[in-house]
FIBA-270332 format. One line per field, with one value per residue (C-alpha): chain; residue number from 1; x, y, z; residue in three letters. Coordinates in steps of 0.2 Angstrom, whole numbers, always signed. Layout:
chain	[A/...]
resi	[NUM/...]
east	[X/...]
north	[Y/...]
up	[Z/...]
resn	[ALA/...]
***
This chain:
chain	[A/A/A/A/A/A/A/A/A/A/A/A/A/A/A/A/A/A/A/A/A/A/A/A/A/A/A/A/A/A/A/A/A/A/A/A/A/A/A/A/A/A/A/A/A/A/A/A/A/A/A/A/A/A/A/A/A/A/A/A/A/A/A/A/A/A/A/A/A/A/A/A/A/A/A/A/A/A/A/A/A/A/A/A/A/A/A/A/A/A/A/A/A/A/A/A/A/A/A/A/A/A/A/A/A/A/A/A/A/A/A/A/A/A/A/A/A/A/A/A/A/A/A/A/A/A/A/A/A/A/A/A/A/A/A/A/A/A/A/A/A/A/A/A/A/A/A/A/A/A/A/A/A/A/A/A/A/A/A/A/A/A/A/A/A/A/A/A/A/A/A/A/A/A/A/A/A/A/A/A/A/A/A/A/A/A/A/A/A/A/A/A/A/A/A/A/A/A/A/A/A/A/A/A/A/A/A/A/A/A/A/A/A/A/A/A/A/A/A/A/A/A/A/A/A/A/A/A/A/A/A/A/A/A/A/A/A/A/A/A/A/A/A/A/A/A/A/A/A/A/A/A/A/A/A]
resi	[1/2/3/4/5/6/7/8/9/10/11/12/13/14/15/16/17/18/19/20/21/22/23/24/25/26/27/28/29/30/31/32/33/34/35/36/37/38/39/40/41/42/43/44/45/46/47/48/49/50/51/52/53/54/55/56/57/58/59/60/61/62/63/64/65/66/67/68/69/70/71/72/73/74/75/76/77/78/79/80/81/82/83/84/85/86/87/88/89/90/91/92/93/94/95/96/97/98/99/100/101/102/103/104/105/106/107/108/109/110/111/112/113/114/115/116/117/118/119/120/121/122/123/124/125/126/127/128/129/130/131/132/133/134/135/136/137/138/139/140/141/142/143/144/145/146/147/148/149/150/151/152/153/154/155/156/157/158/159/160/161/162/163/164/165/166/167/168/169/170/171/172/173/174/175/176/177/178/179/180/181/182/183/184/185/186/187/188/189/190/191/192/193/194/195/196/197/198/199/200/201/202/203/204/205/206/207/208/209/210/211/212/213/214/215/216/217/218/219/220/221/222/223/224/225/226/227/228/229/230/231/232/233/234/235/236/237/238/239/240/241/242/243/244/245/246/247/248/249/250/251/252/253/254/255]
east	[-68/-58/-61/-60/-48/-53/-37/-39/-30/-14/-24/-41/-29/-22/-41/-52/-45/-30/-29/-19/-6/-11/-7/+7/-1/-5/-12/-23/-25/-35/-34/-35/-20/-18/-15/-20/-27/-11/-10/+4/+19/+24/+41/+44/+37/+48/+63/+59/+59/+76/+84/+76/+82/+102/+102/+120/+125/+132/+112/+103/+87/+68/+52/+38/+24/+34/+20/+29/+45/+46/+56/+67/+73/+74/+84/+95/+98/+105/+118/+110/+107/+86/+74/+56/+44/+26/+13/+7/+15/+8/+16/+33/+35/+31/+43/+57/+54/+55/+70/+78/+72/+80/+95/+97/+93/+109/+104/+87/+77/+59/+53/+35/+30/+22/+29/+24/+36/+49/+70/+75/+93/+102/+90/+99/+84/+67/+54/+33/+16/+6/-11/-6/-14/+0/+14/+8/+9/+25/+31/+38/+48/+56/+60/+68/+81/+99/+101/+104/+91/+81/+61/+53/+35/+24/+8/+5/+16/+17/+5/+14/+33/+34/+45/+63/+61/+44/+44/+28/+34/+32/+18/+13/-6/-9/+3/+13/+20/+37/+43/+58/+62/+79/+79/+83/+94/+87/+93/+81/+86/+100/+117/+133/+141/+159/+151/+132/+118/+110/+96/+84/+67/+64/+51/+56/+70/+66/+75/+71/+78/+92/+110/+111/+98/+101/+86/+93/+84/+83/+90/+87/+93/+99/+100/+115/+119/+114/+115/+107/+111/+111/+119/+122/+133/+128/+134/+133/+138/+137/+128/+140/+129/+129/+142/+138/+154/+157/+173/+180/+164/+156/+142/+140/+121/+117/+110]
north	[-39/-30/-40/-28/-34/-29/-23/-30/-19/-28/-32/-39/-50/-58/-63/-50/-59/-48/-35/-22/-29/-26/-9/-11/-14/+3/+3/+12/+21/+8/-5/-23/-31/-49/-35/-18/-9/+0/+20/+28/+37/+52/+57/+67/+55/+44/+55/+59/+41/+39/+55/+47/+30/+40/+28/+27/+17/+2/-2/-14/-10/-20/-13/-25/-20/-10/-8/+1/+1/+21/+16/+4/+11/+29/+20/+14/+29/+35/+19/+7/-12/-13/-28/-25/-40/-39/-51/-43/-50/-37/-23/-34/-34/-14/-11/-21/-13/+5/-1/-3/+12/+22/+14/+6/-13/-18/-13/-15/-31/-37/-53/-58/-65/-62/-49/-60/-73/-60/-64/-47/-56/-48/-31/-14/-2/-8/+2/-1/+6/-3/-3/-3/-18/-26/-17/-25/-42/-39/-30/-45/-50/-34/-32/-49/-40/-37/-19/-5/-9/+6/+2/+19/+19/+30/+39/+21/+19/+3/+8/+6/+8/+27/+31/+38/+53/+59/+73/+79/+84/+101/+104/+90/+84/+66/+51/+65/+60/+48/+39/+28/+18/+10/-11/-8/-23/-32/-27/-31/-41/-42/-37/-38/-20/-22/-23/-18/-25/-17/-22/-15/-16/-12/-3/-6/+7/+16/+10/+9/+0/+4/+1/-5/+4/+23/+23/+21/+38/+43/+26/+24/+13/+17/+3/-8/+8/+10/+27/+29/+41/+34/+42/+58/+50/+47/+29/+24/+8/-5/-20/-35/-51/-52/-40/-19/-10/+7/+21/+14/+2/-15/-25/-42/-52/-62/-80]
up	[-421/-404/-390/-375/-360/-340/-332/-314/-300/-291/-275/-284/-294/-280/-273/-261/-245/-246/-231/-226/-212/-193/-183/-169/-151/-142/-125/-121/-102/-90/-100/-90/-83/-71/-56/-60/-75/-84/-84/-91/-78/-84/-89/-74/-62/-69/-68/-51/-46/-51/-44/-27/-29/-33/-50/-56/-71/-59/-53/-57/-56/-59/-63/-58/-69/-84/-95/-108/-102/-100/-82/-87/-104/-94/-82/-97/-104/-87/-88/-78/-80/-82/-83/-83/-77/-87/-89/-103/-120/-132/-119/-118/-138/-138/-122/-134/-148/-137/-130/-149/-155/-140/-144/-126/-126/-123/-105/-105/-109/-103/-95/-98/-82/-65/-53/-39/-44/-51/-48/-37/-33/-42/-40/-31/-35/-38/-47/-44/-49/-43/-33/-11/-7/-21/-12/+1/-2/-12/+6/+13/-1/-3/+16/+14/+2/+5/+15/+7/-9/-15/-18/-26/-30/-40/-29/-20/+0/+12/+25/+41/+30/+30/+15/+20/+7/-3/-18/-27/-46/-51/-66/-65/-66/-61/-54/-47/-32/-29/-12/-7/+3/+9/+14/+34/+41/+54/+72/+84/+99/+111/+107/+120/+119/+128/+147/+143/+136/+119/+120/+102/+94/+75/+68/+48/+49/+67/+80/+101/+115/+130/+131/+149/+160/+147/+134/+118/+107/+88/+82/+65/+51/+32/+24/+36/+45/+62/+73/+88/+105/+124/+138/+128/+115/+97/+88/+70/+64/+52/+52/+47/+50/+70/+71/+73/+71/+74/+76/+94/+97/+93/+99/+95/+92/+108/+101]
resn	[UNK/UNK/UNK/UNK/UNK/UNK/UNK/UNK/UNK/UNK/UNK/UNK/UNK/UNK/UNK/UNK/UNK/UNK/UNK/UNK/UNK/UNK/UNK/UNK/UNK/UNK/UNK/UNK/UNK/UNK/UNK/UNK/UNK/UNK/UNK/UNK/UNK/UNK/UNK/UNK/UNK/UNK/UNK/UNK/UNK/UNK/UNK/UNK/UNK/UNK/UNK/UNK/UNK/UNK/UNK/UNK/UNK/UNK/UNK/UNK/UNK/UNK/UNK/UNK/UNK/UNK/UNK/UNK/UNK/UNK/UNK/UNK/UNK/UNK/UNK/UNK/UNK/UNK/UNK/UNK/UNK/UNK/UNK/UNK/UNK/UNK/UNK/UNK/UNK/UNK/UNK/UNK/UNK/UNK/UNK/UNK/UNK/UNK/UNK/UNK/UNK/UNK/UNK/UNK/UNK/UNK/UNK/UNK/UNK/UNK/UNK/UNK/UNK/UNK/UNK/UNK/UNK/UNK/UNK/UNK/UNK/UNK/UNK/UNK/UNK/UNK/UNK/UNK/UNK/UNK/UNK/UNK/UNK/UNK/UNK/UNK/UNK/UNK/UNK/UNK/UNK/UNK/UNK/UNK/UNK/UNK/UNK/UNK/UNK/UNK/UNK/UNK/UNK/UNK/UNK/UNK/UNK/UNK/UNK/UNK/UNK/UNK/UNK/UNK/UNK/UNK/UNK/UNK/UNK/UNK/UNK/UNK/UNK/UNK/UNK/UNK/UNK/UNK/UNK/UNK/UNK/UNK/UNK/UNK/UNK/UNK/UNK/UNK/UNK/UNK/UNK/UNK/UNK/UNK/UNK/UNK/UNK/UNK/UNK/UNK/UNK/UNK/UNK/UNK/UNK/UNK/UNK/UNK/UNK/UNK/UNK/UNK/UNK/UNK/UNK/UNK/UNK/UNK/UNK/UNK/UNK/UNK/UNK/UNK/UNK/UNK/UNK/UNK/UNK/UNK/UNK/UNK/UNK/UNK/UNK/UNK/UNK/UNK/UNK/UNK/UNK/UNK/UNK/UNK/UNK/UNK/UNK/UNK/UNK/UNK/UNK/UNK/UNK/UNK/UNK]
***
């Protein structure tokens, strides 16, 4: 008498509860974040942020709220030193793994954390897309930054903060606008000017005031430079501490 054998398949003989391994994490647009919902930036947008900020590979730049790290590993593959800050864990893992694929995570590398609480010390361009009451609150902190620092944001402005420059990208059907700003030093007050008083009130980077009893017109501030006209003659300067220093002028900060 043949007895007959059942042939059971590889994964029935190992017990039902095998299952197939999980999918990588994709966001999906809208999706729930601590701050804002997460939407994708398109690759132009993104490139347009960068032309405005002038990246060059000796930046260092953060992206508060890099989602998928398209800014950061973009900014990498233009030489530049990257972080991205992200709350969420799931988008810090697929921003690595991104970031290794592109061949760029030398330069770019993801913190899991909270933008509010982000380091920026070491941060000469900074990078947001966020909602404009966030830029607000983050607007003190990044006024607080050194001079010269580059913030560029995607669609969203600073309210009172007029951006210094603003593109709209071409062919381009949502989150197509870029701005930037530059972080203005801090020149209001009294300053001696060899024999008159410079006396200046700041508006972020426009600039009033008088030198002496002549109005002082157009001043305006990029980053730790200063020009302004009074009594016909234009001056530019740099801001050193108390100091302004300019070609055959100086002014110093009166305590």
């Amino acid at each position: 008498m043949v007895l007959g054998l059942c042939l059971l398949s590889p994964s029935l003989a190992v017990g039902q509860a095998v299952q197939d391994p999980p999918k990588p994490f994709e966001p999906v647009s809208g999706q729930a974040g601590k701050d804002v919902v997460w939407v994708p930036t398109p690759q132009s947008t993104v490139d347009a942020m960068l032309d405005l900020a002038r990246l060059t590979p000796q930046d260092h730049l953060v992206d508060l709220g890099s989602g998928n790290g398209i800014t950061v590993i973009t900014a990498a593959r233009r030489g530049a030193t990257a972080t991205g800050v992200e709350f969420n864990p799931d988008m810090v893992a697929l921003a690595r793994r991104k970031a290794e694929e592109a061949g760029v995570s030398a330069r770019a590398t993801f913190v899991q954390g909270d933008l509010f609480e982000a380091d920026l010390s070491k941060a000469t361009v900074i990078t947001l897309f966020l909602l404009p009451e966030i830029n607000m609150k983050l607007r003190p902190k990044l006024l607080d930054l050194p001079p010269g620092t580059r913030v560029v944001s995607n669609s969203f402005d600073m309210e009172d903060w007029e951006p210094d420059v603003r593109t709209t990208v071409p062919e381009c059907t949502s989150w197509c606008t870029a701005m930037a700003w530059v972080v203005p030093a801090k020149v209001g007050g009294t300053w001696r000017m060899g024999k008159e008083t410079l006396t200046l009130s700041q508006s972020f980077q426009n600039v009033t005031g008088t030198l002496g009893a002549v109005p002082v017109t157009a001043g305006k501030l990029a980053g730790a430079v200063l020009t302004f006209t009074a009594g016909g003659r234009t001056y530019t300067g740099r801001v050193e501490g108390d100091r302004l220093a300019g070609d055959g002028w100086s002014a110093t900060r009166v305590p």
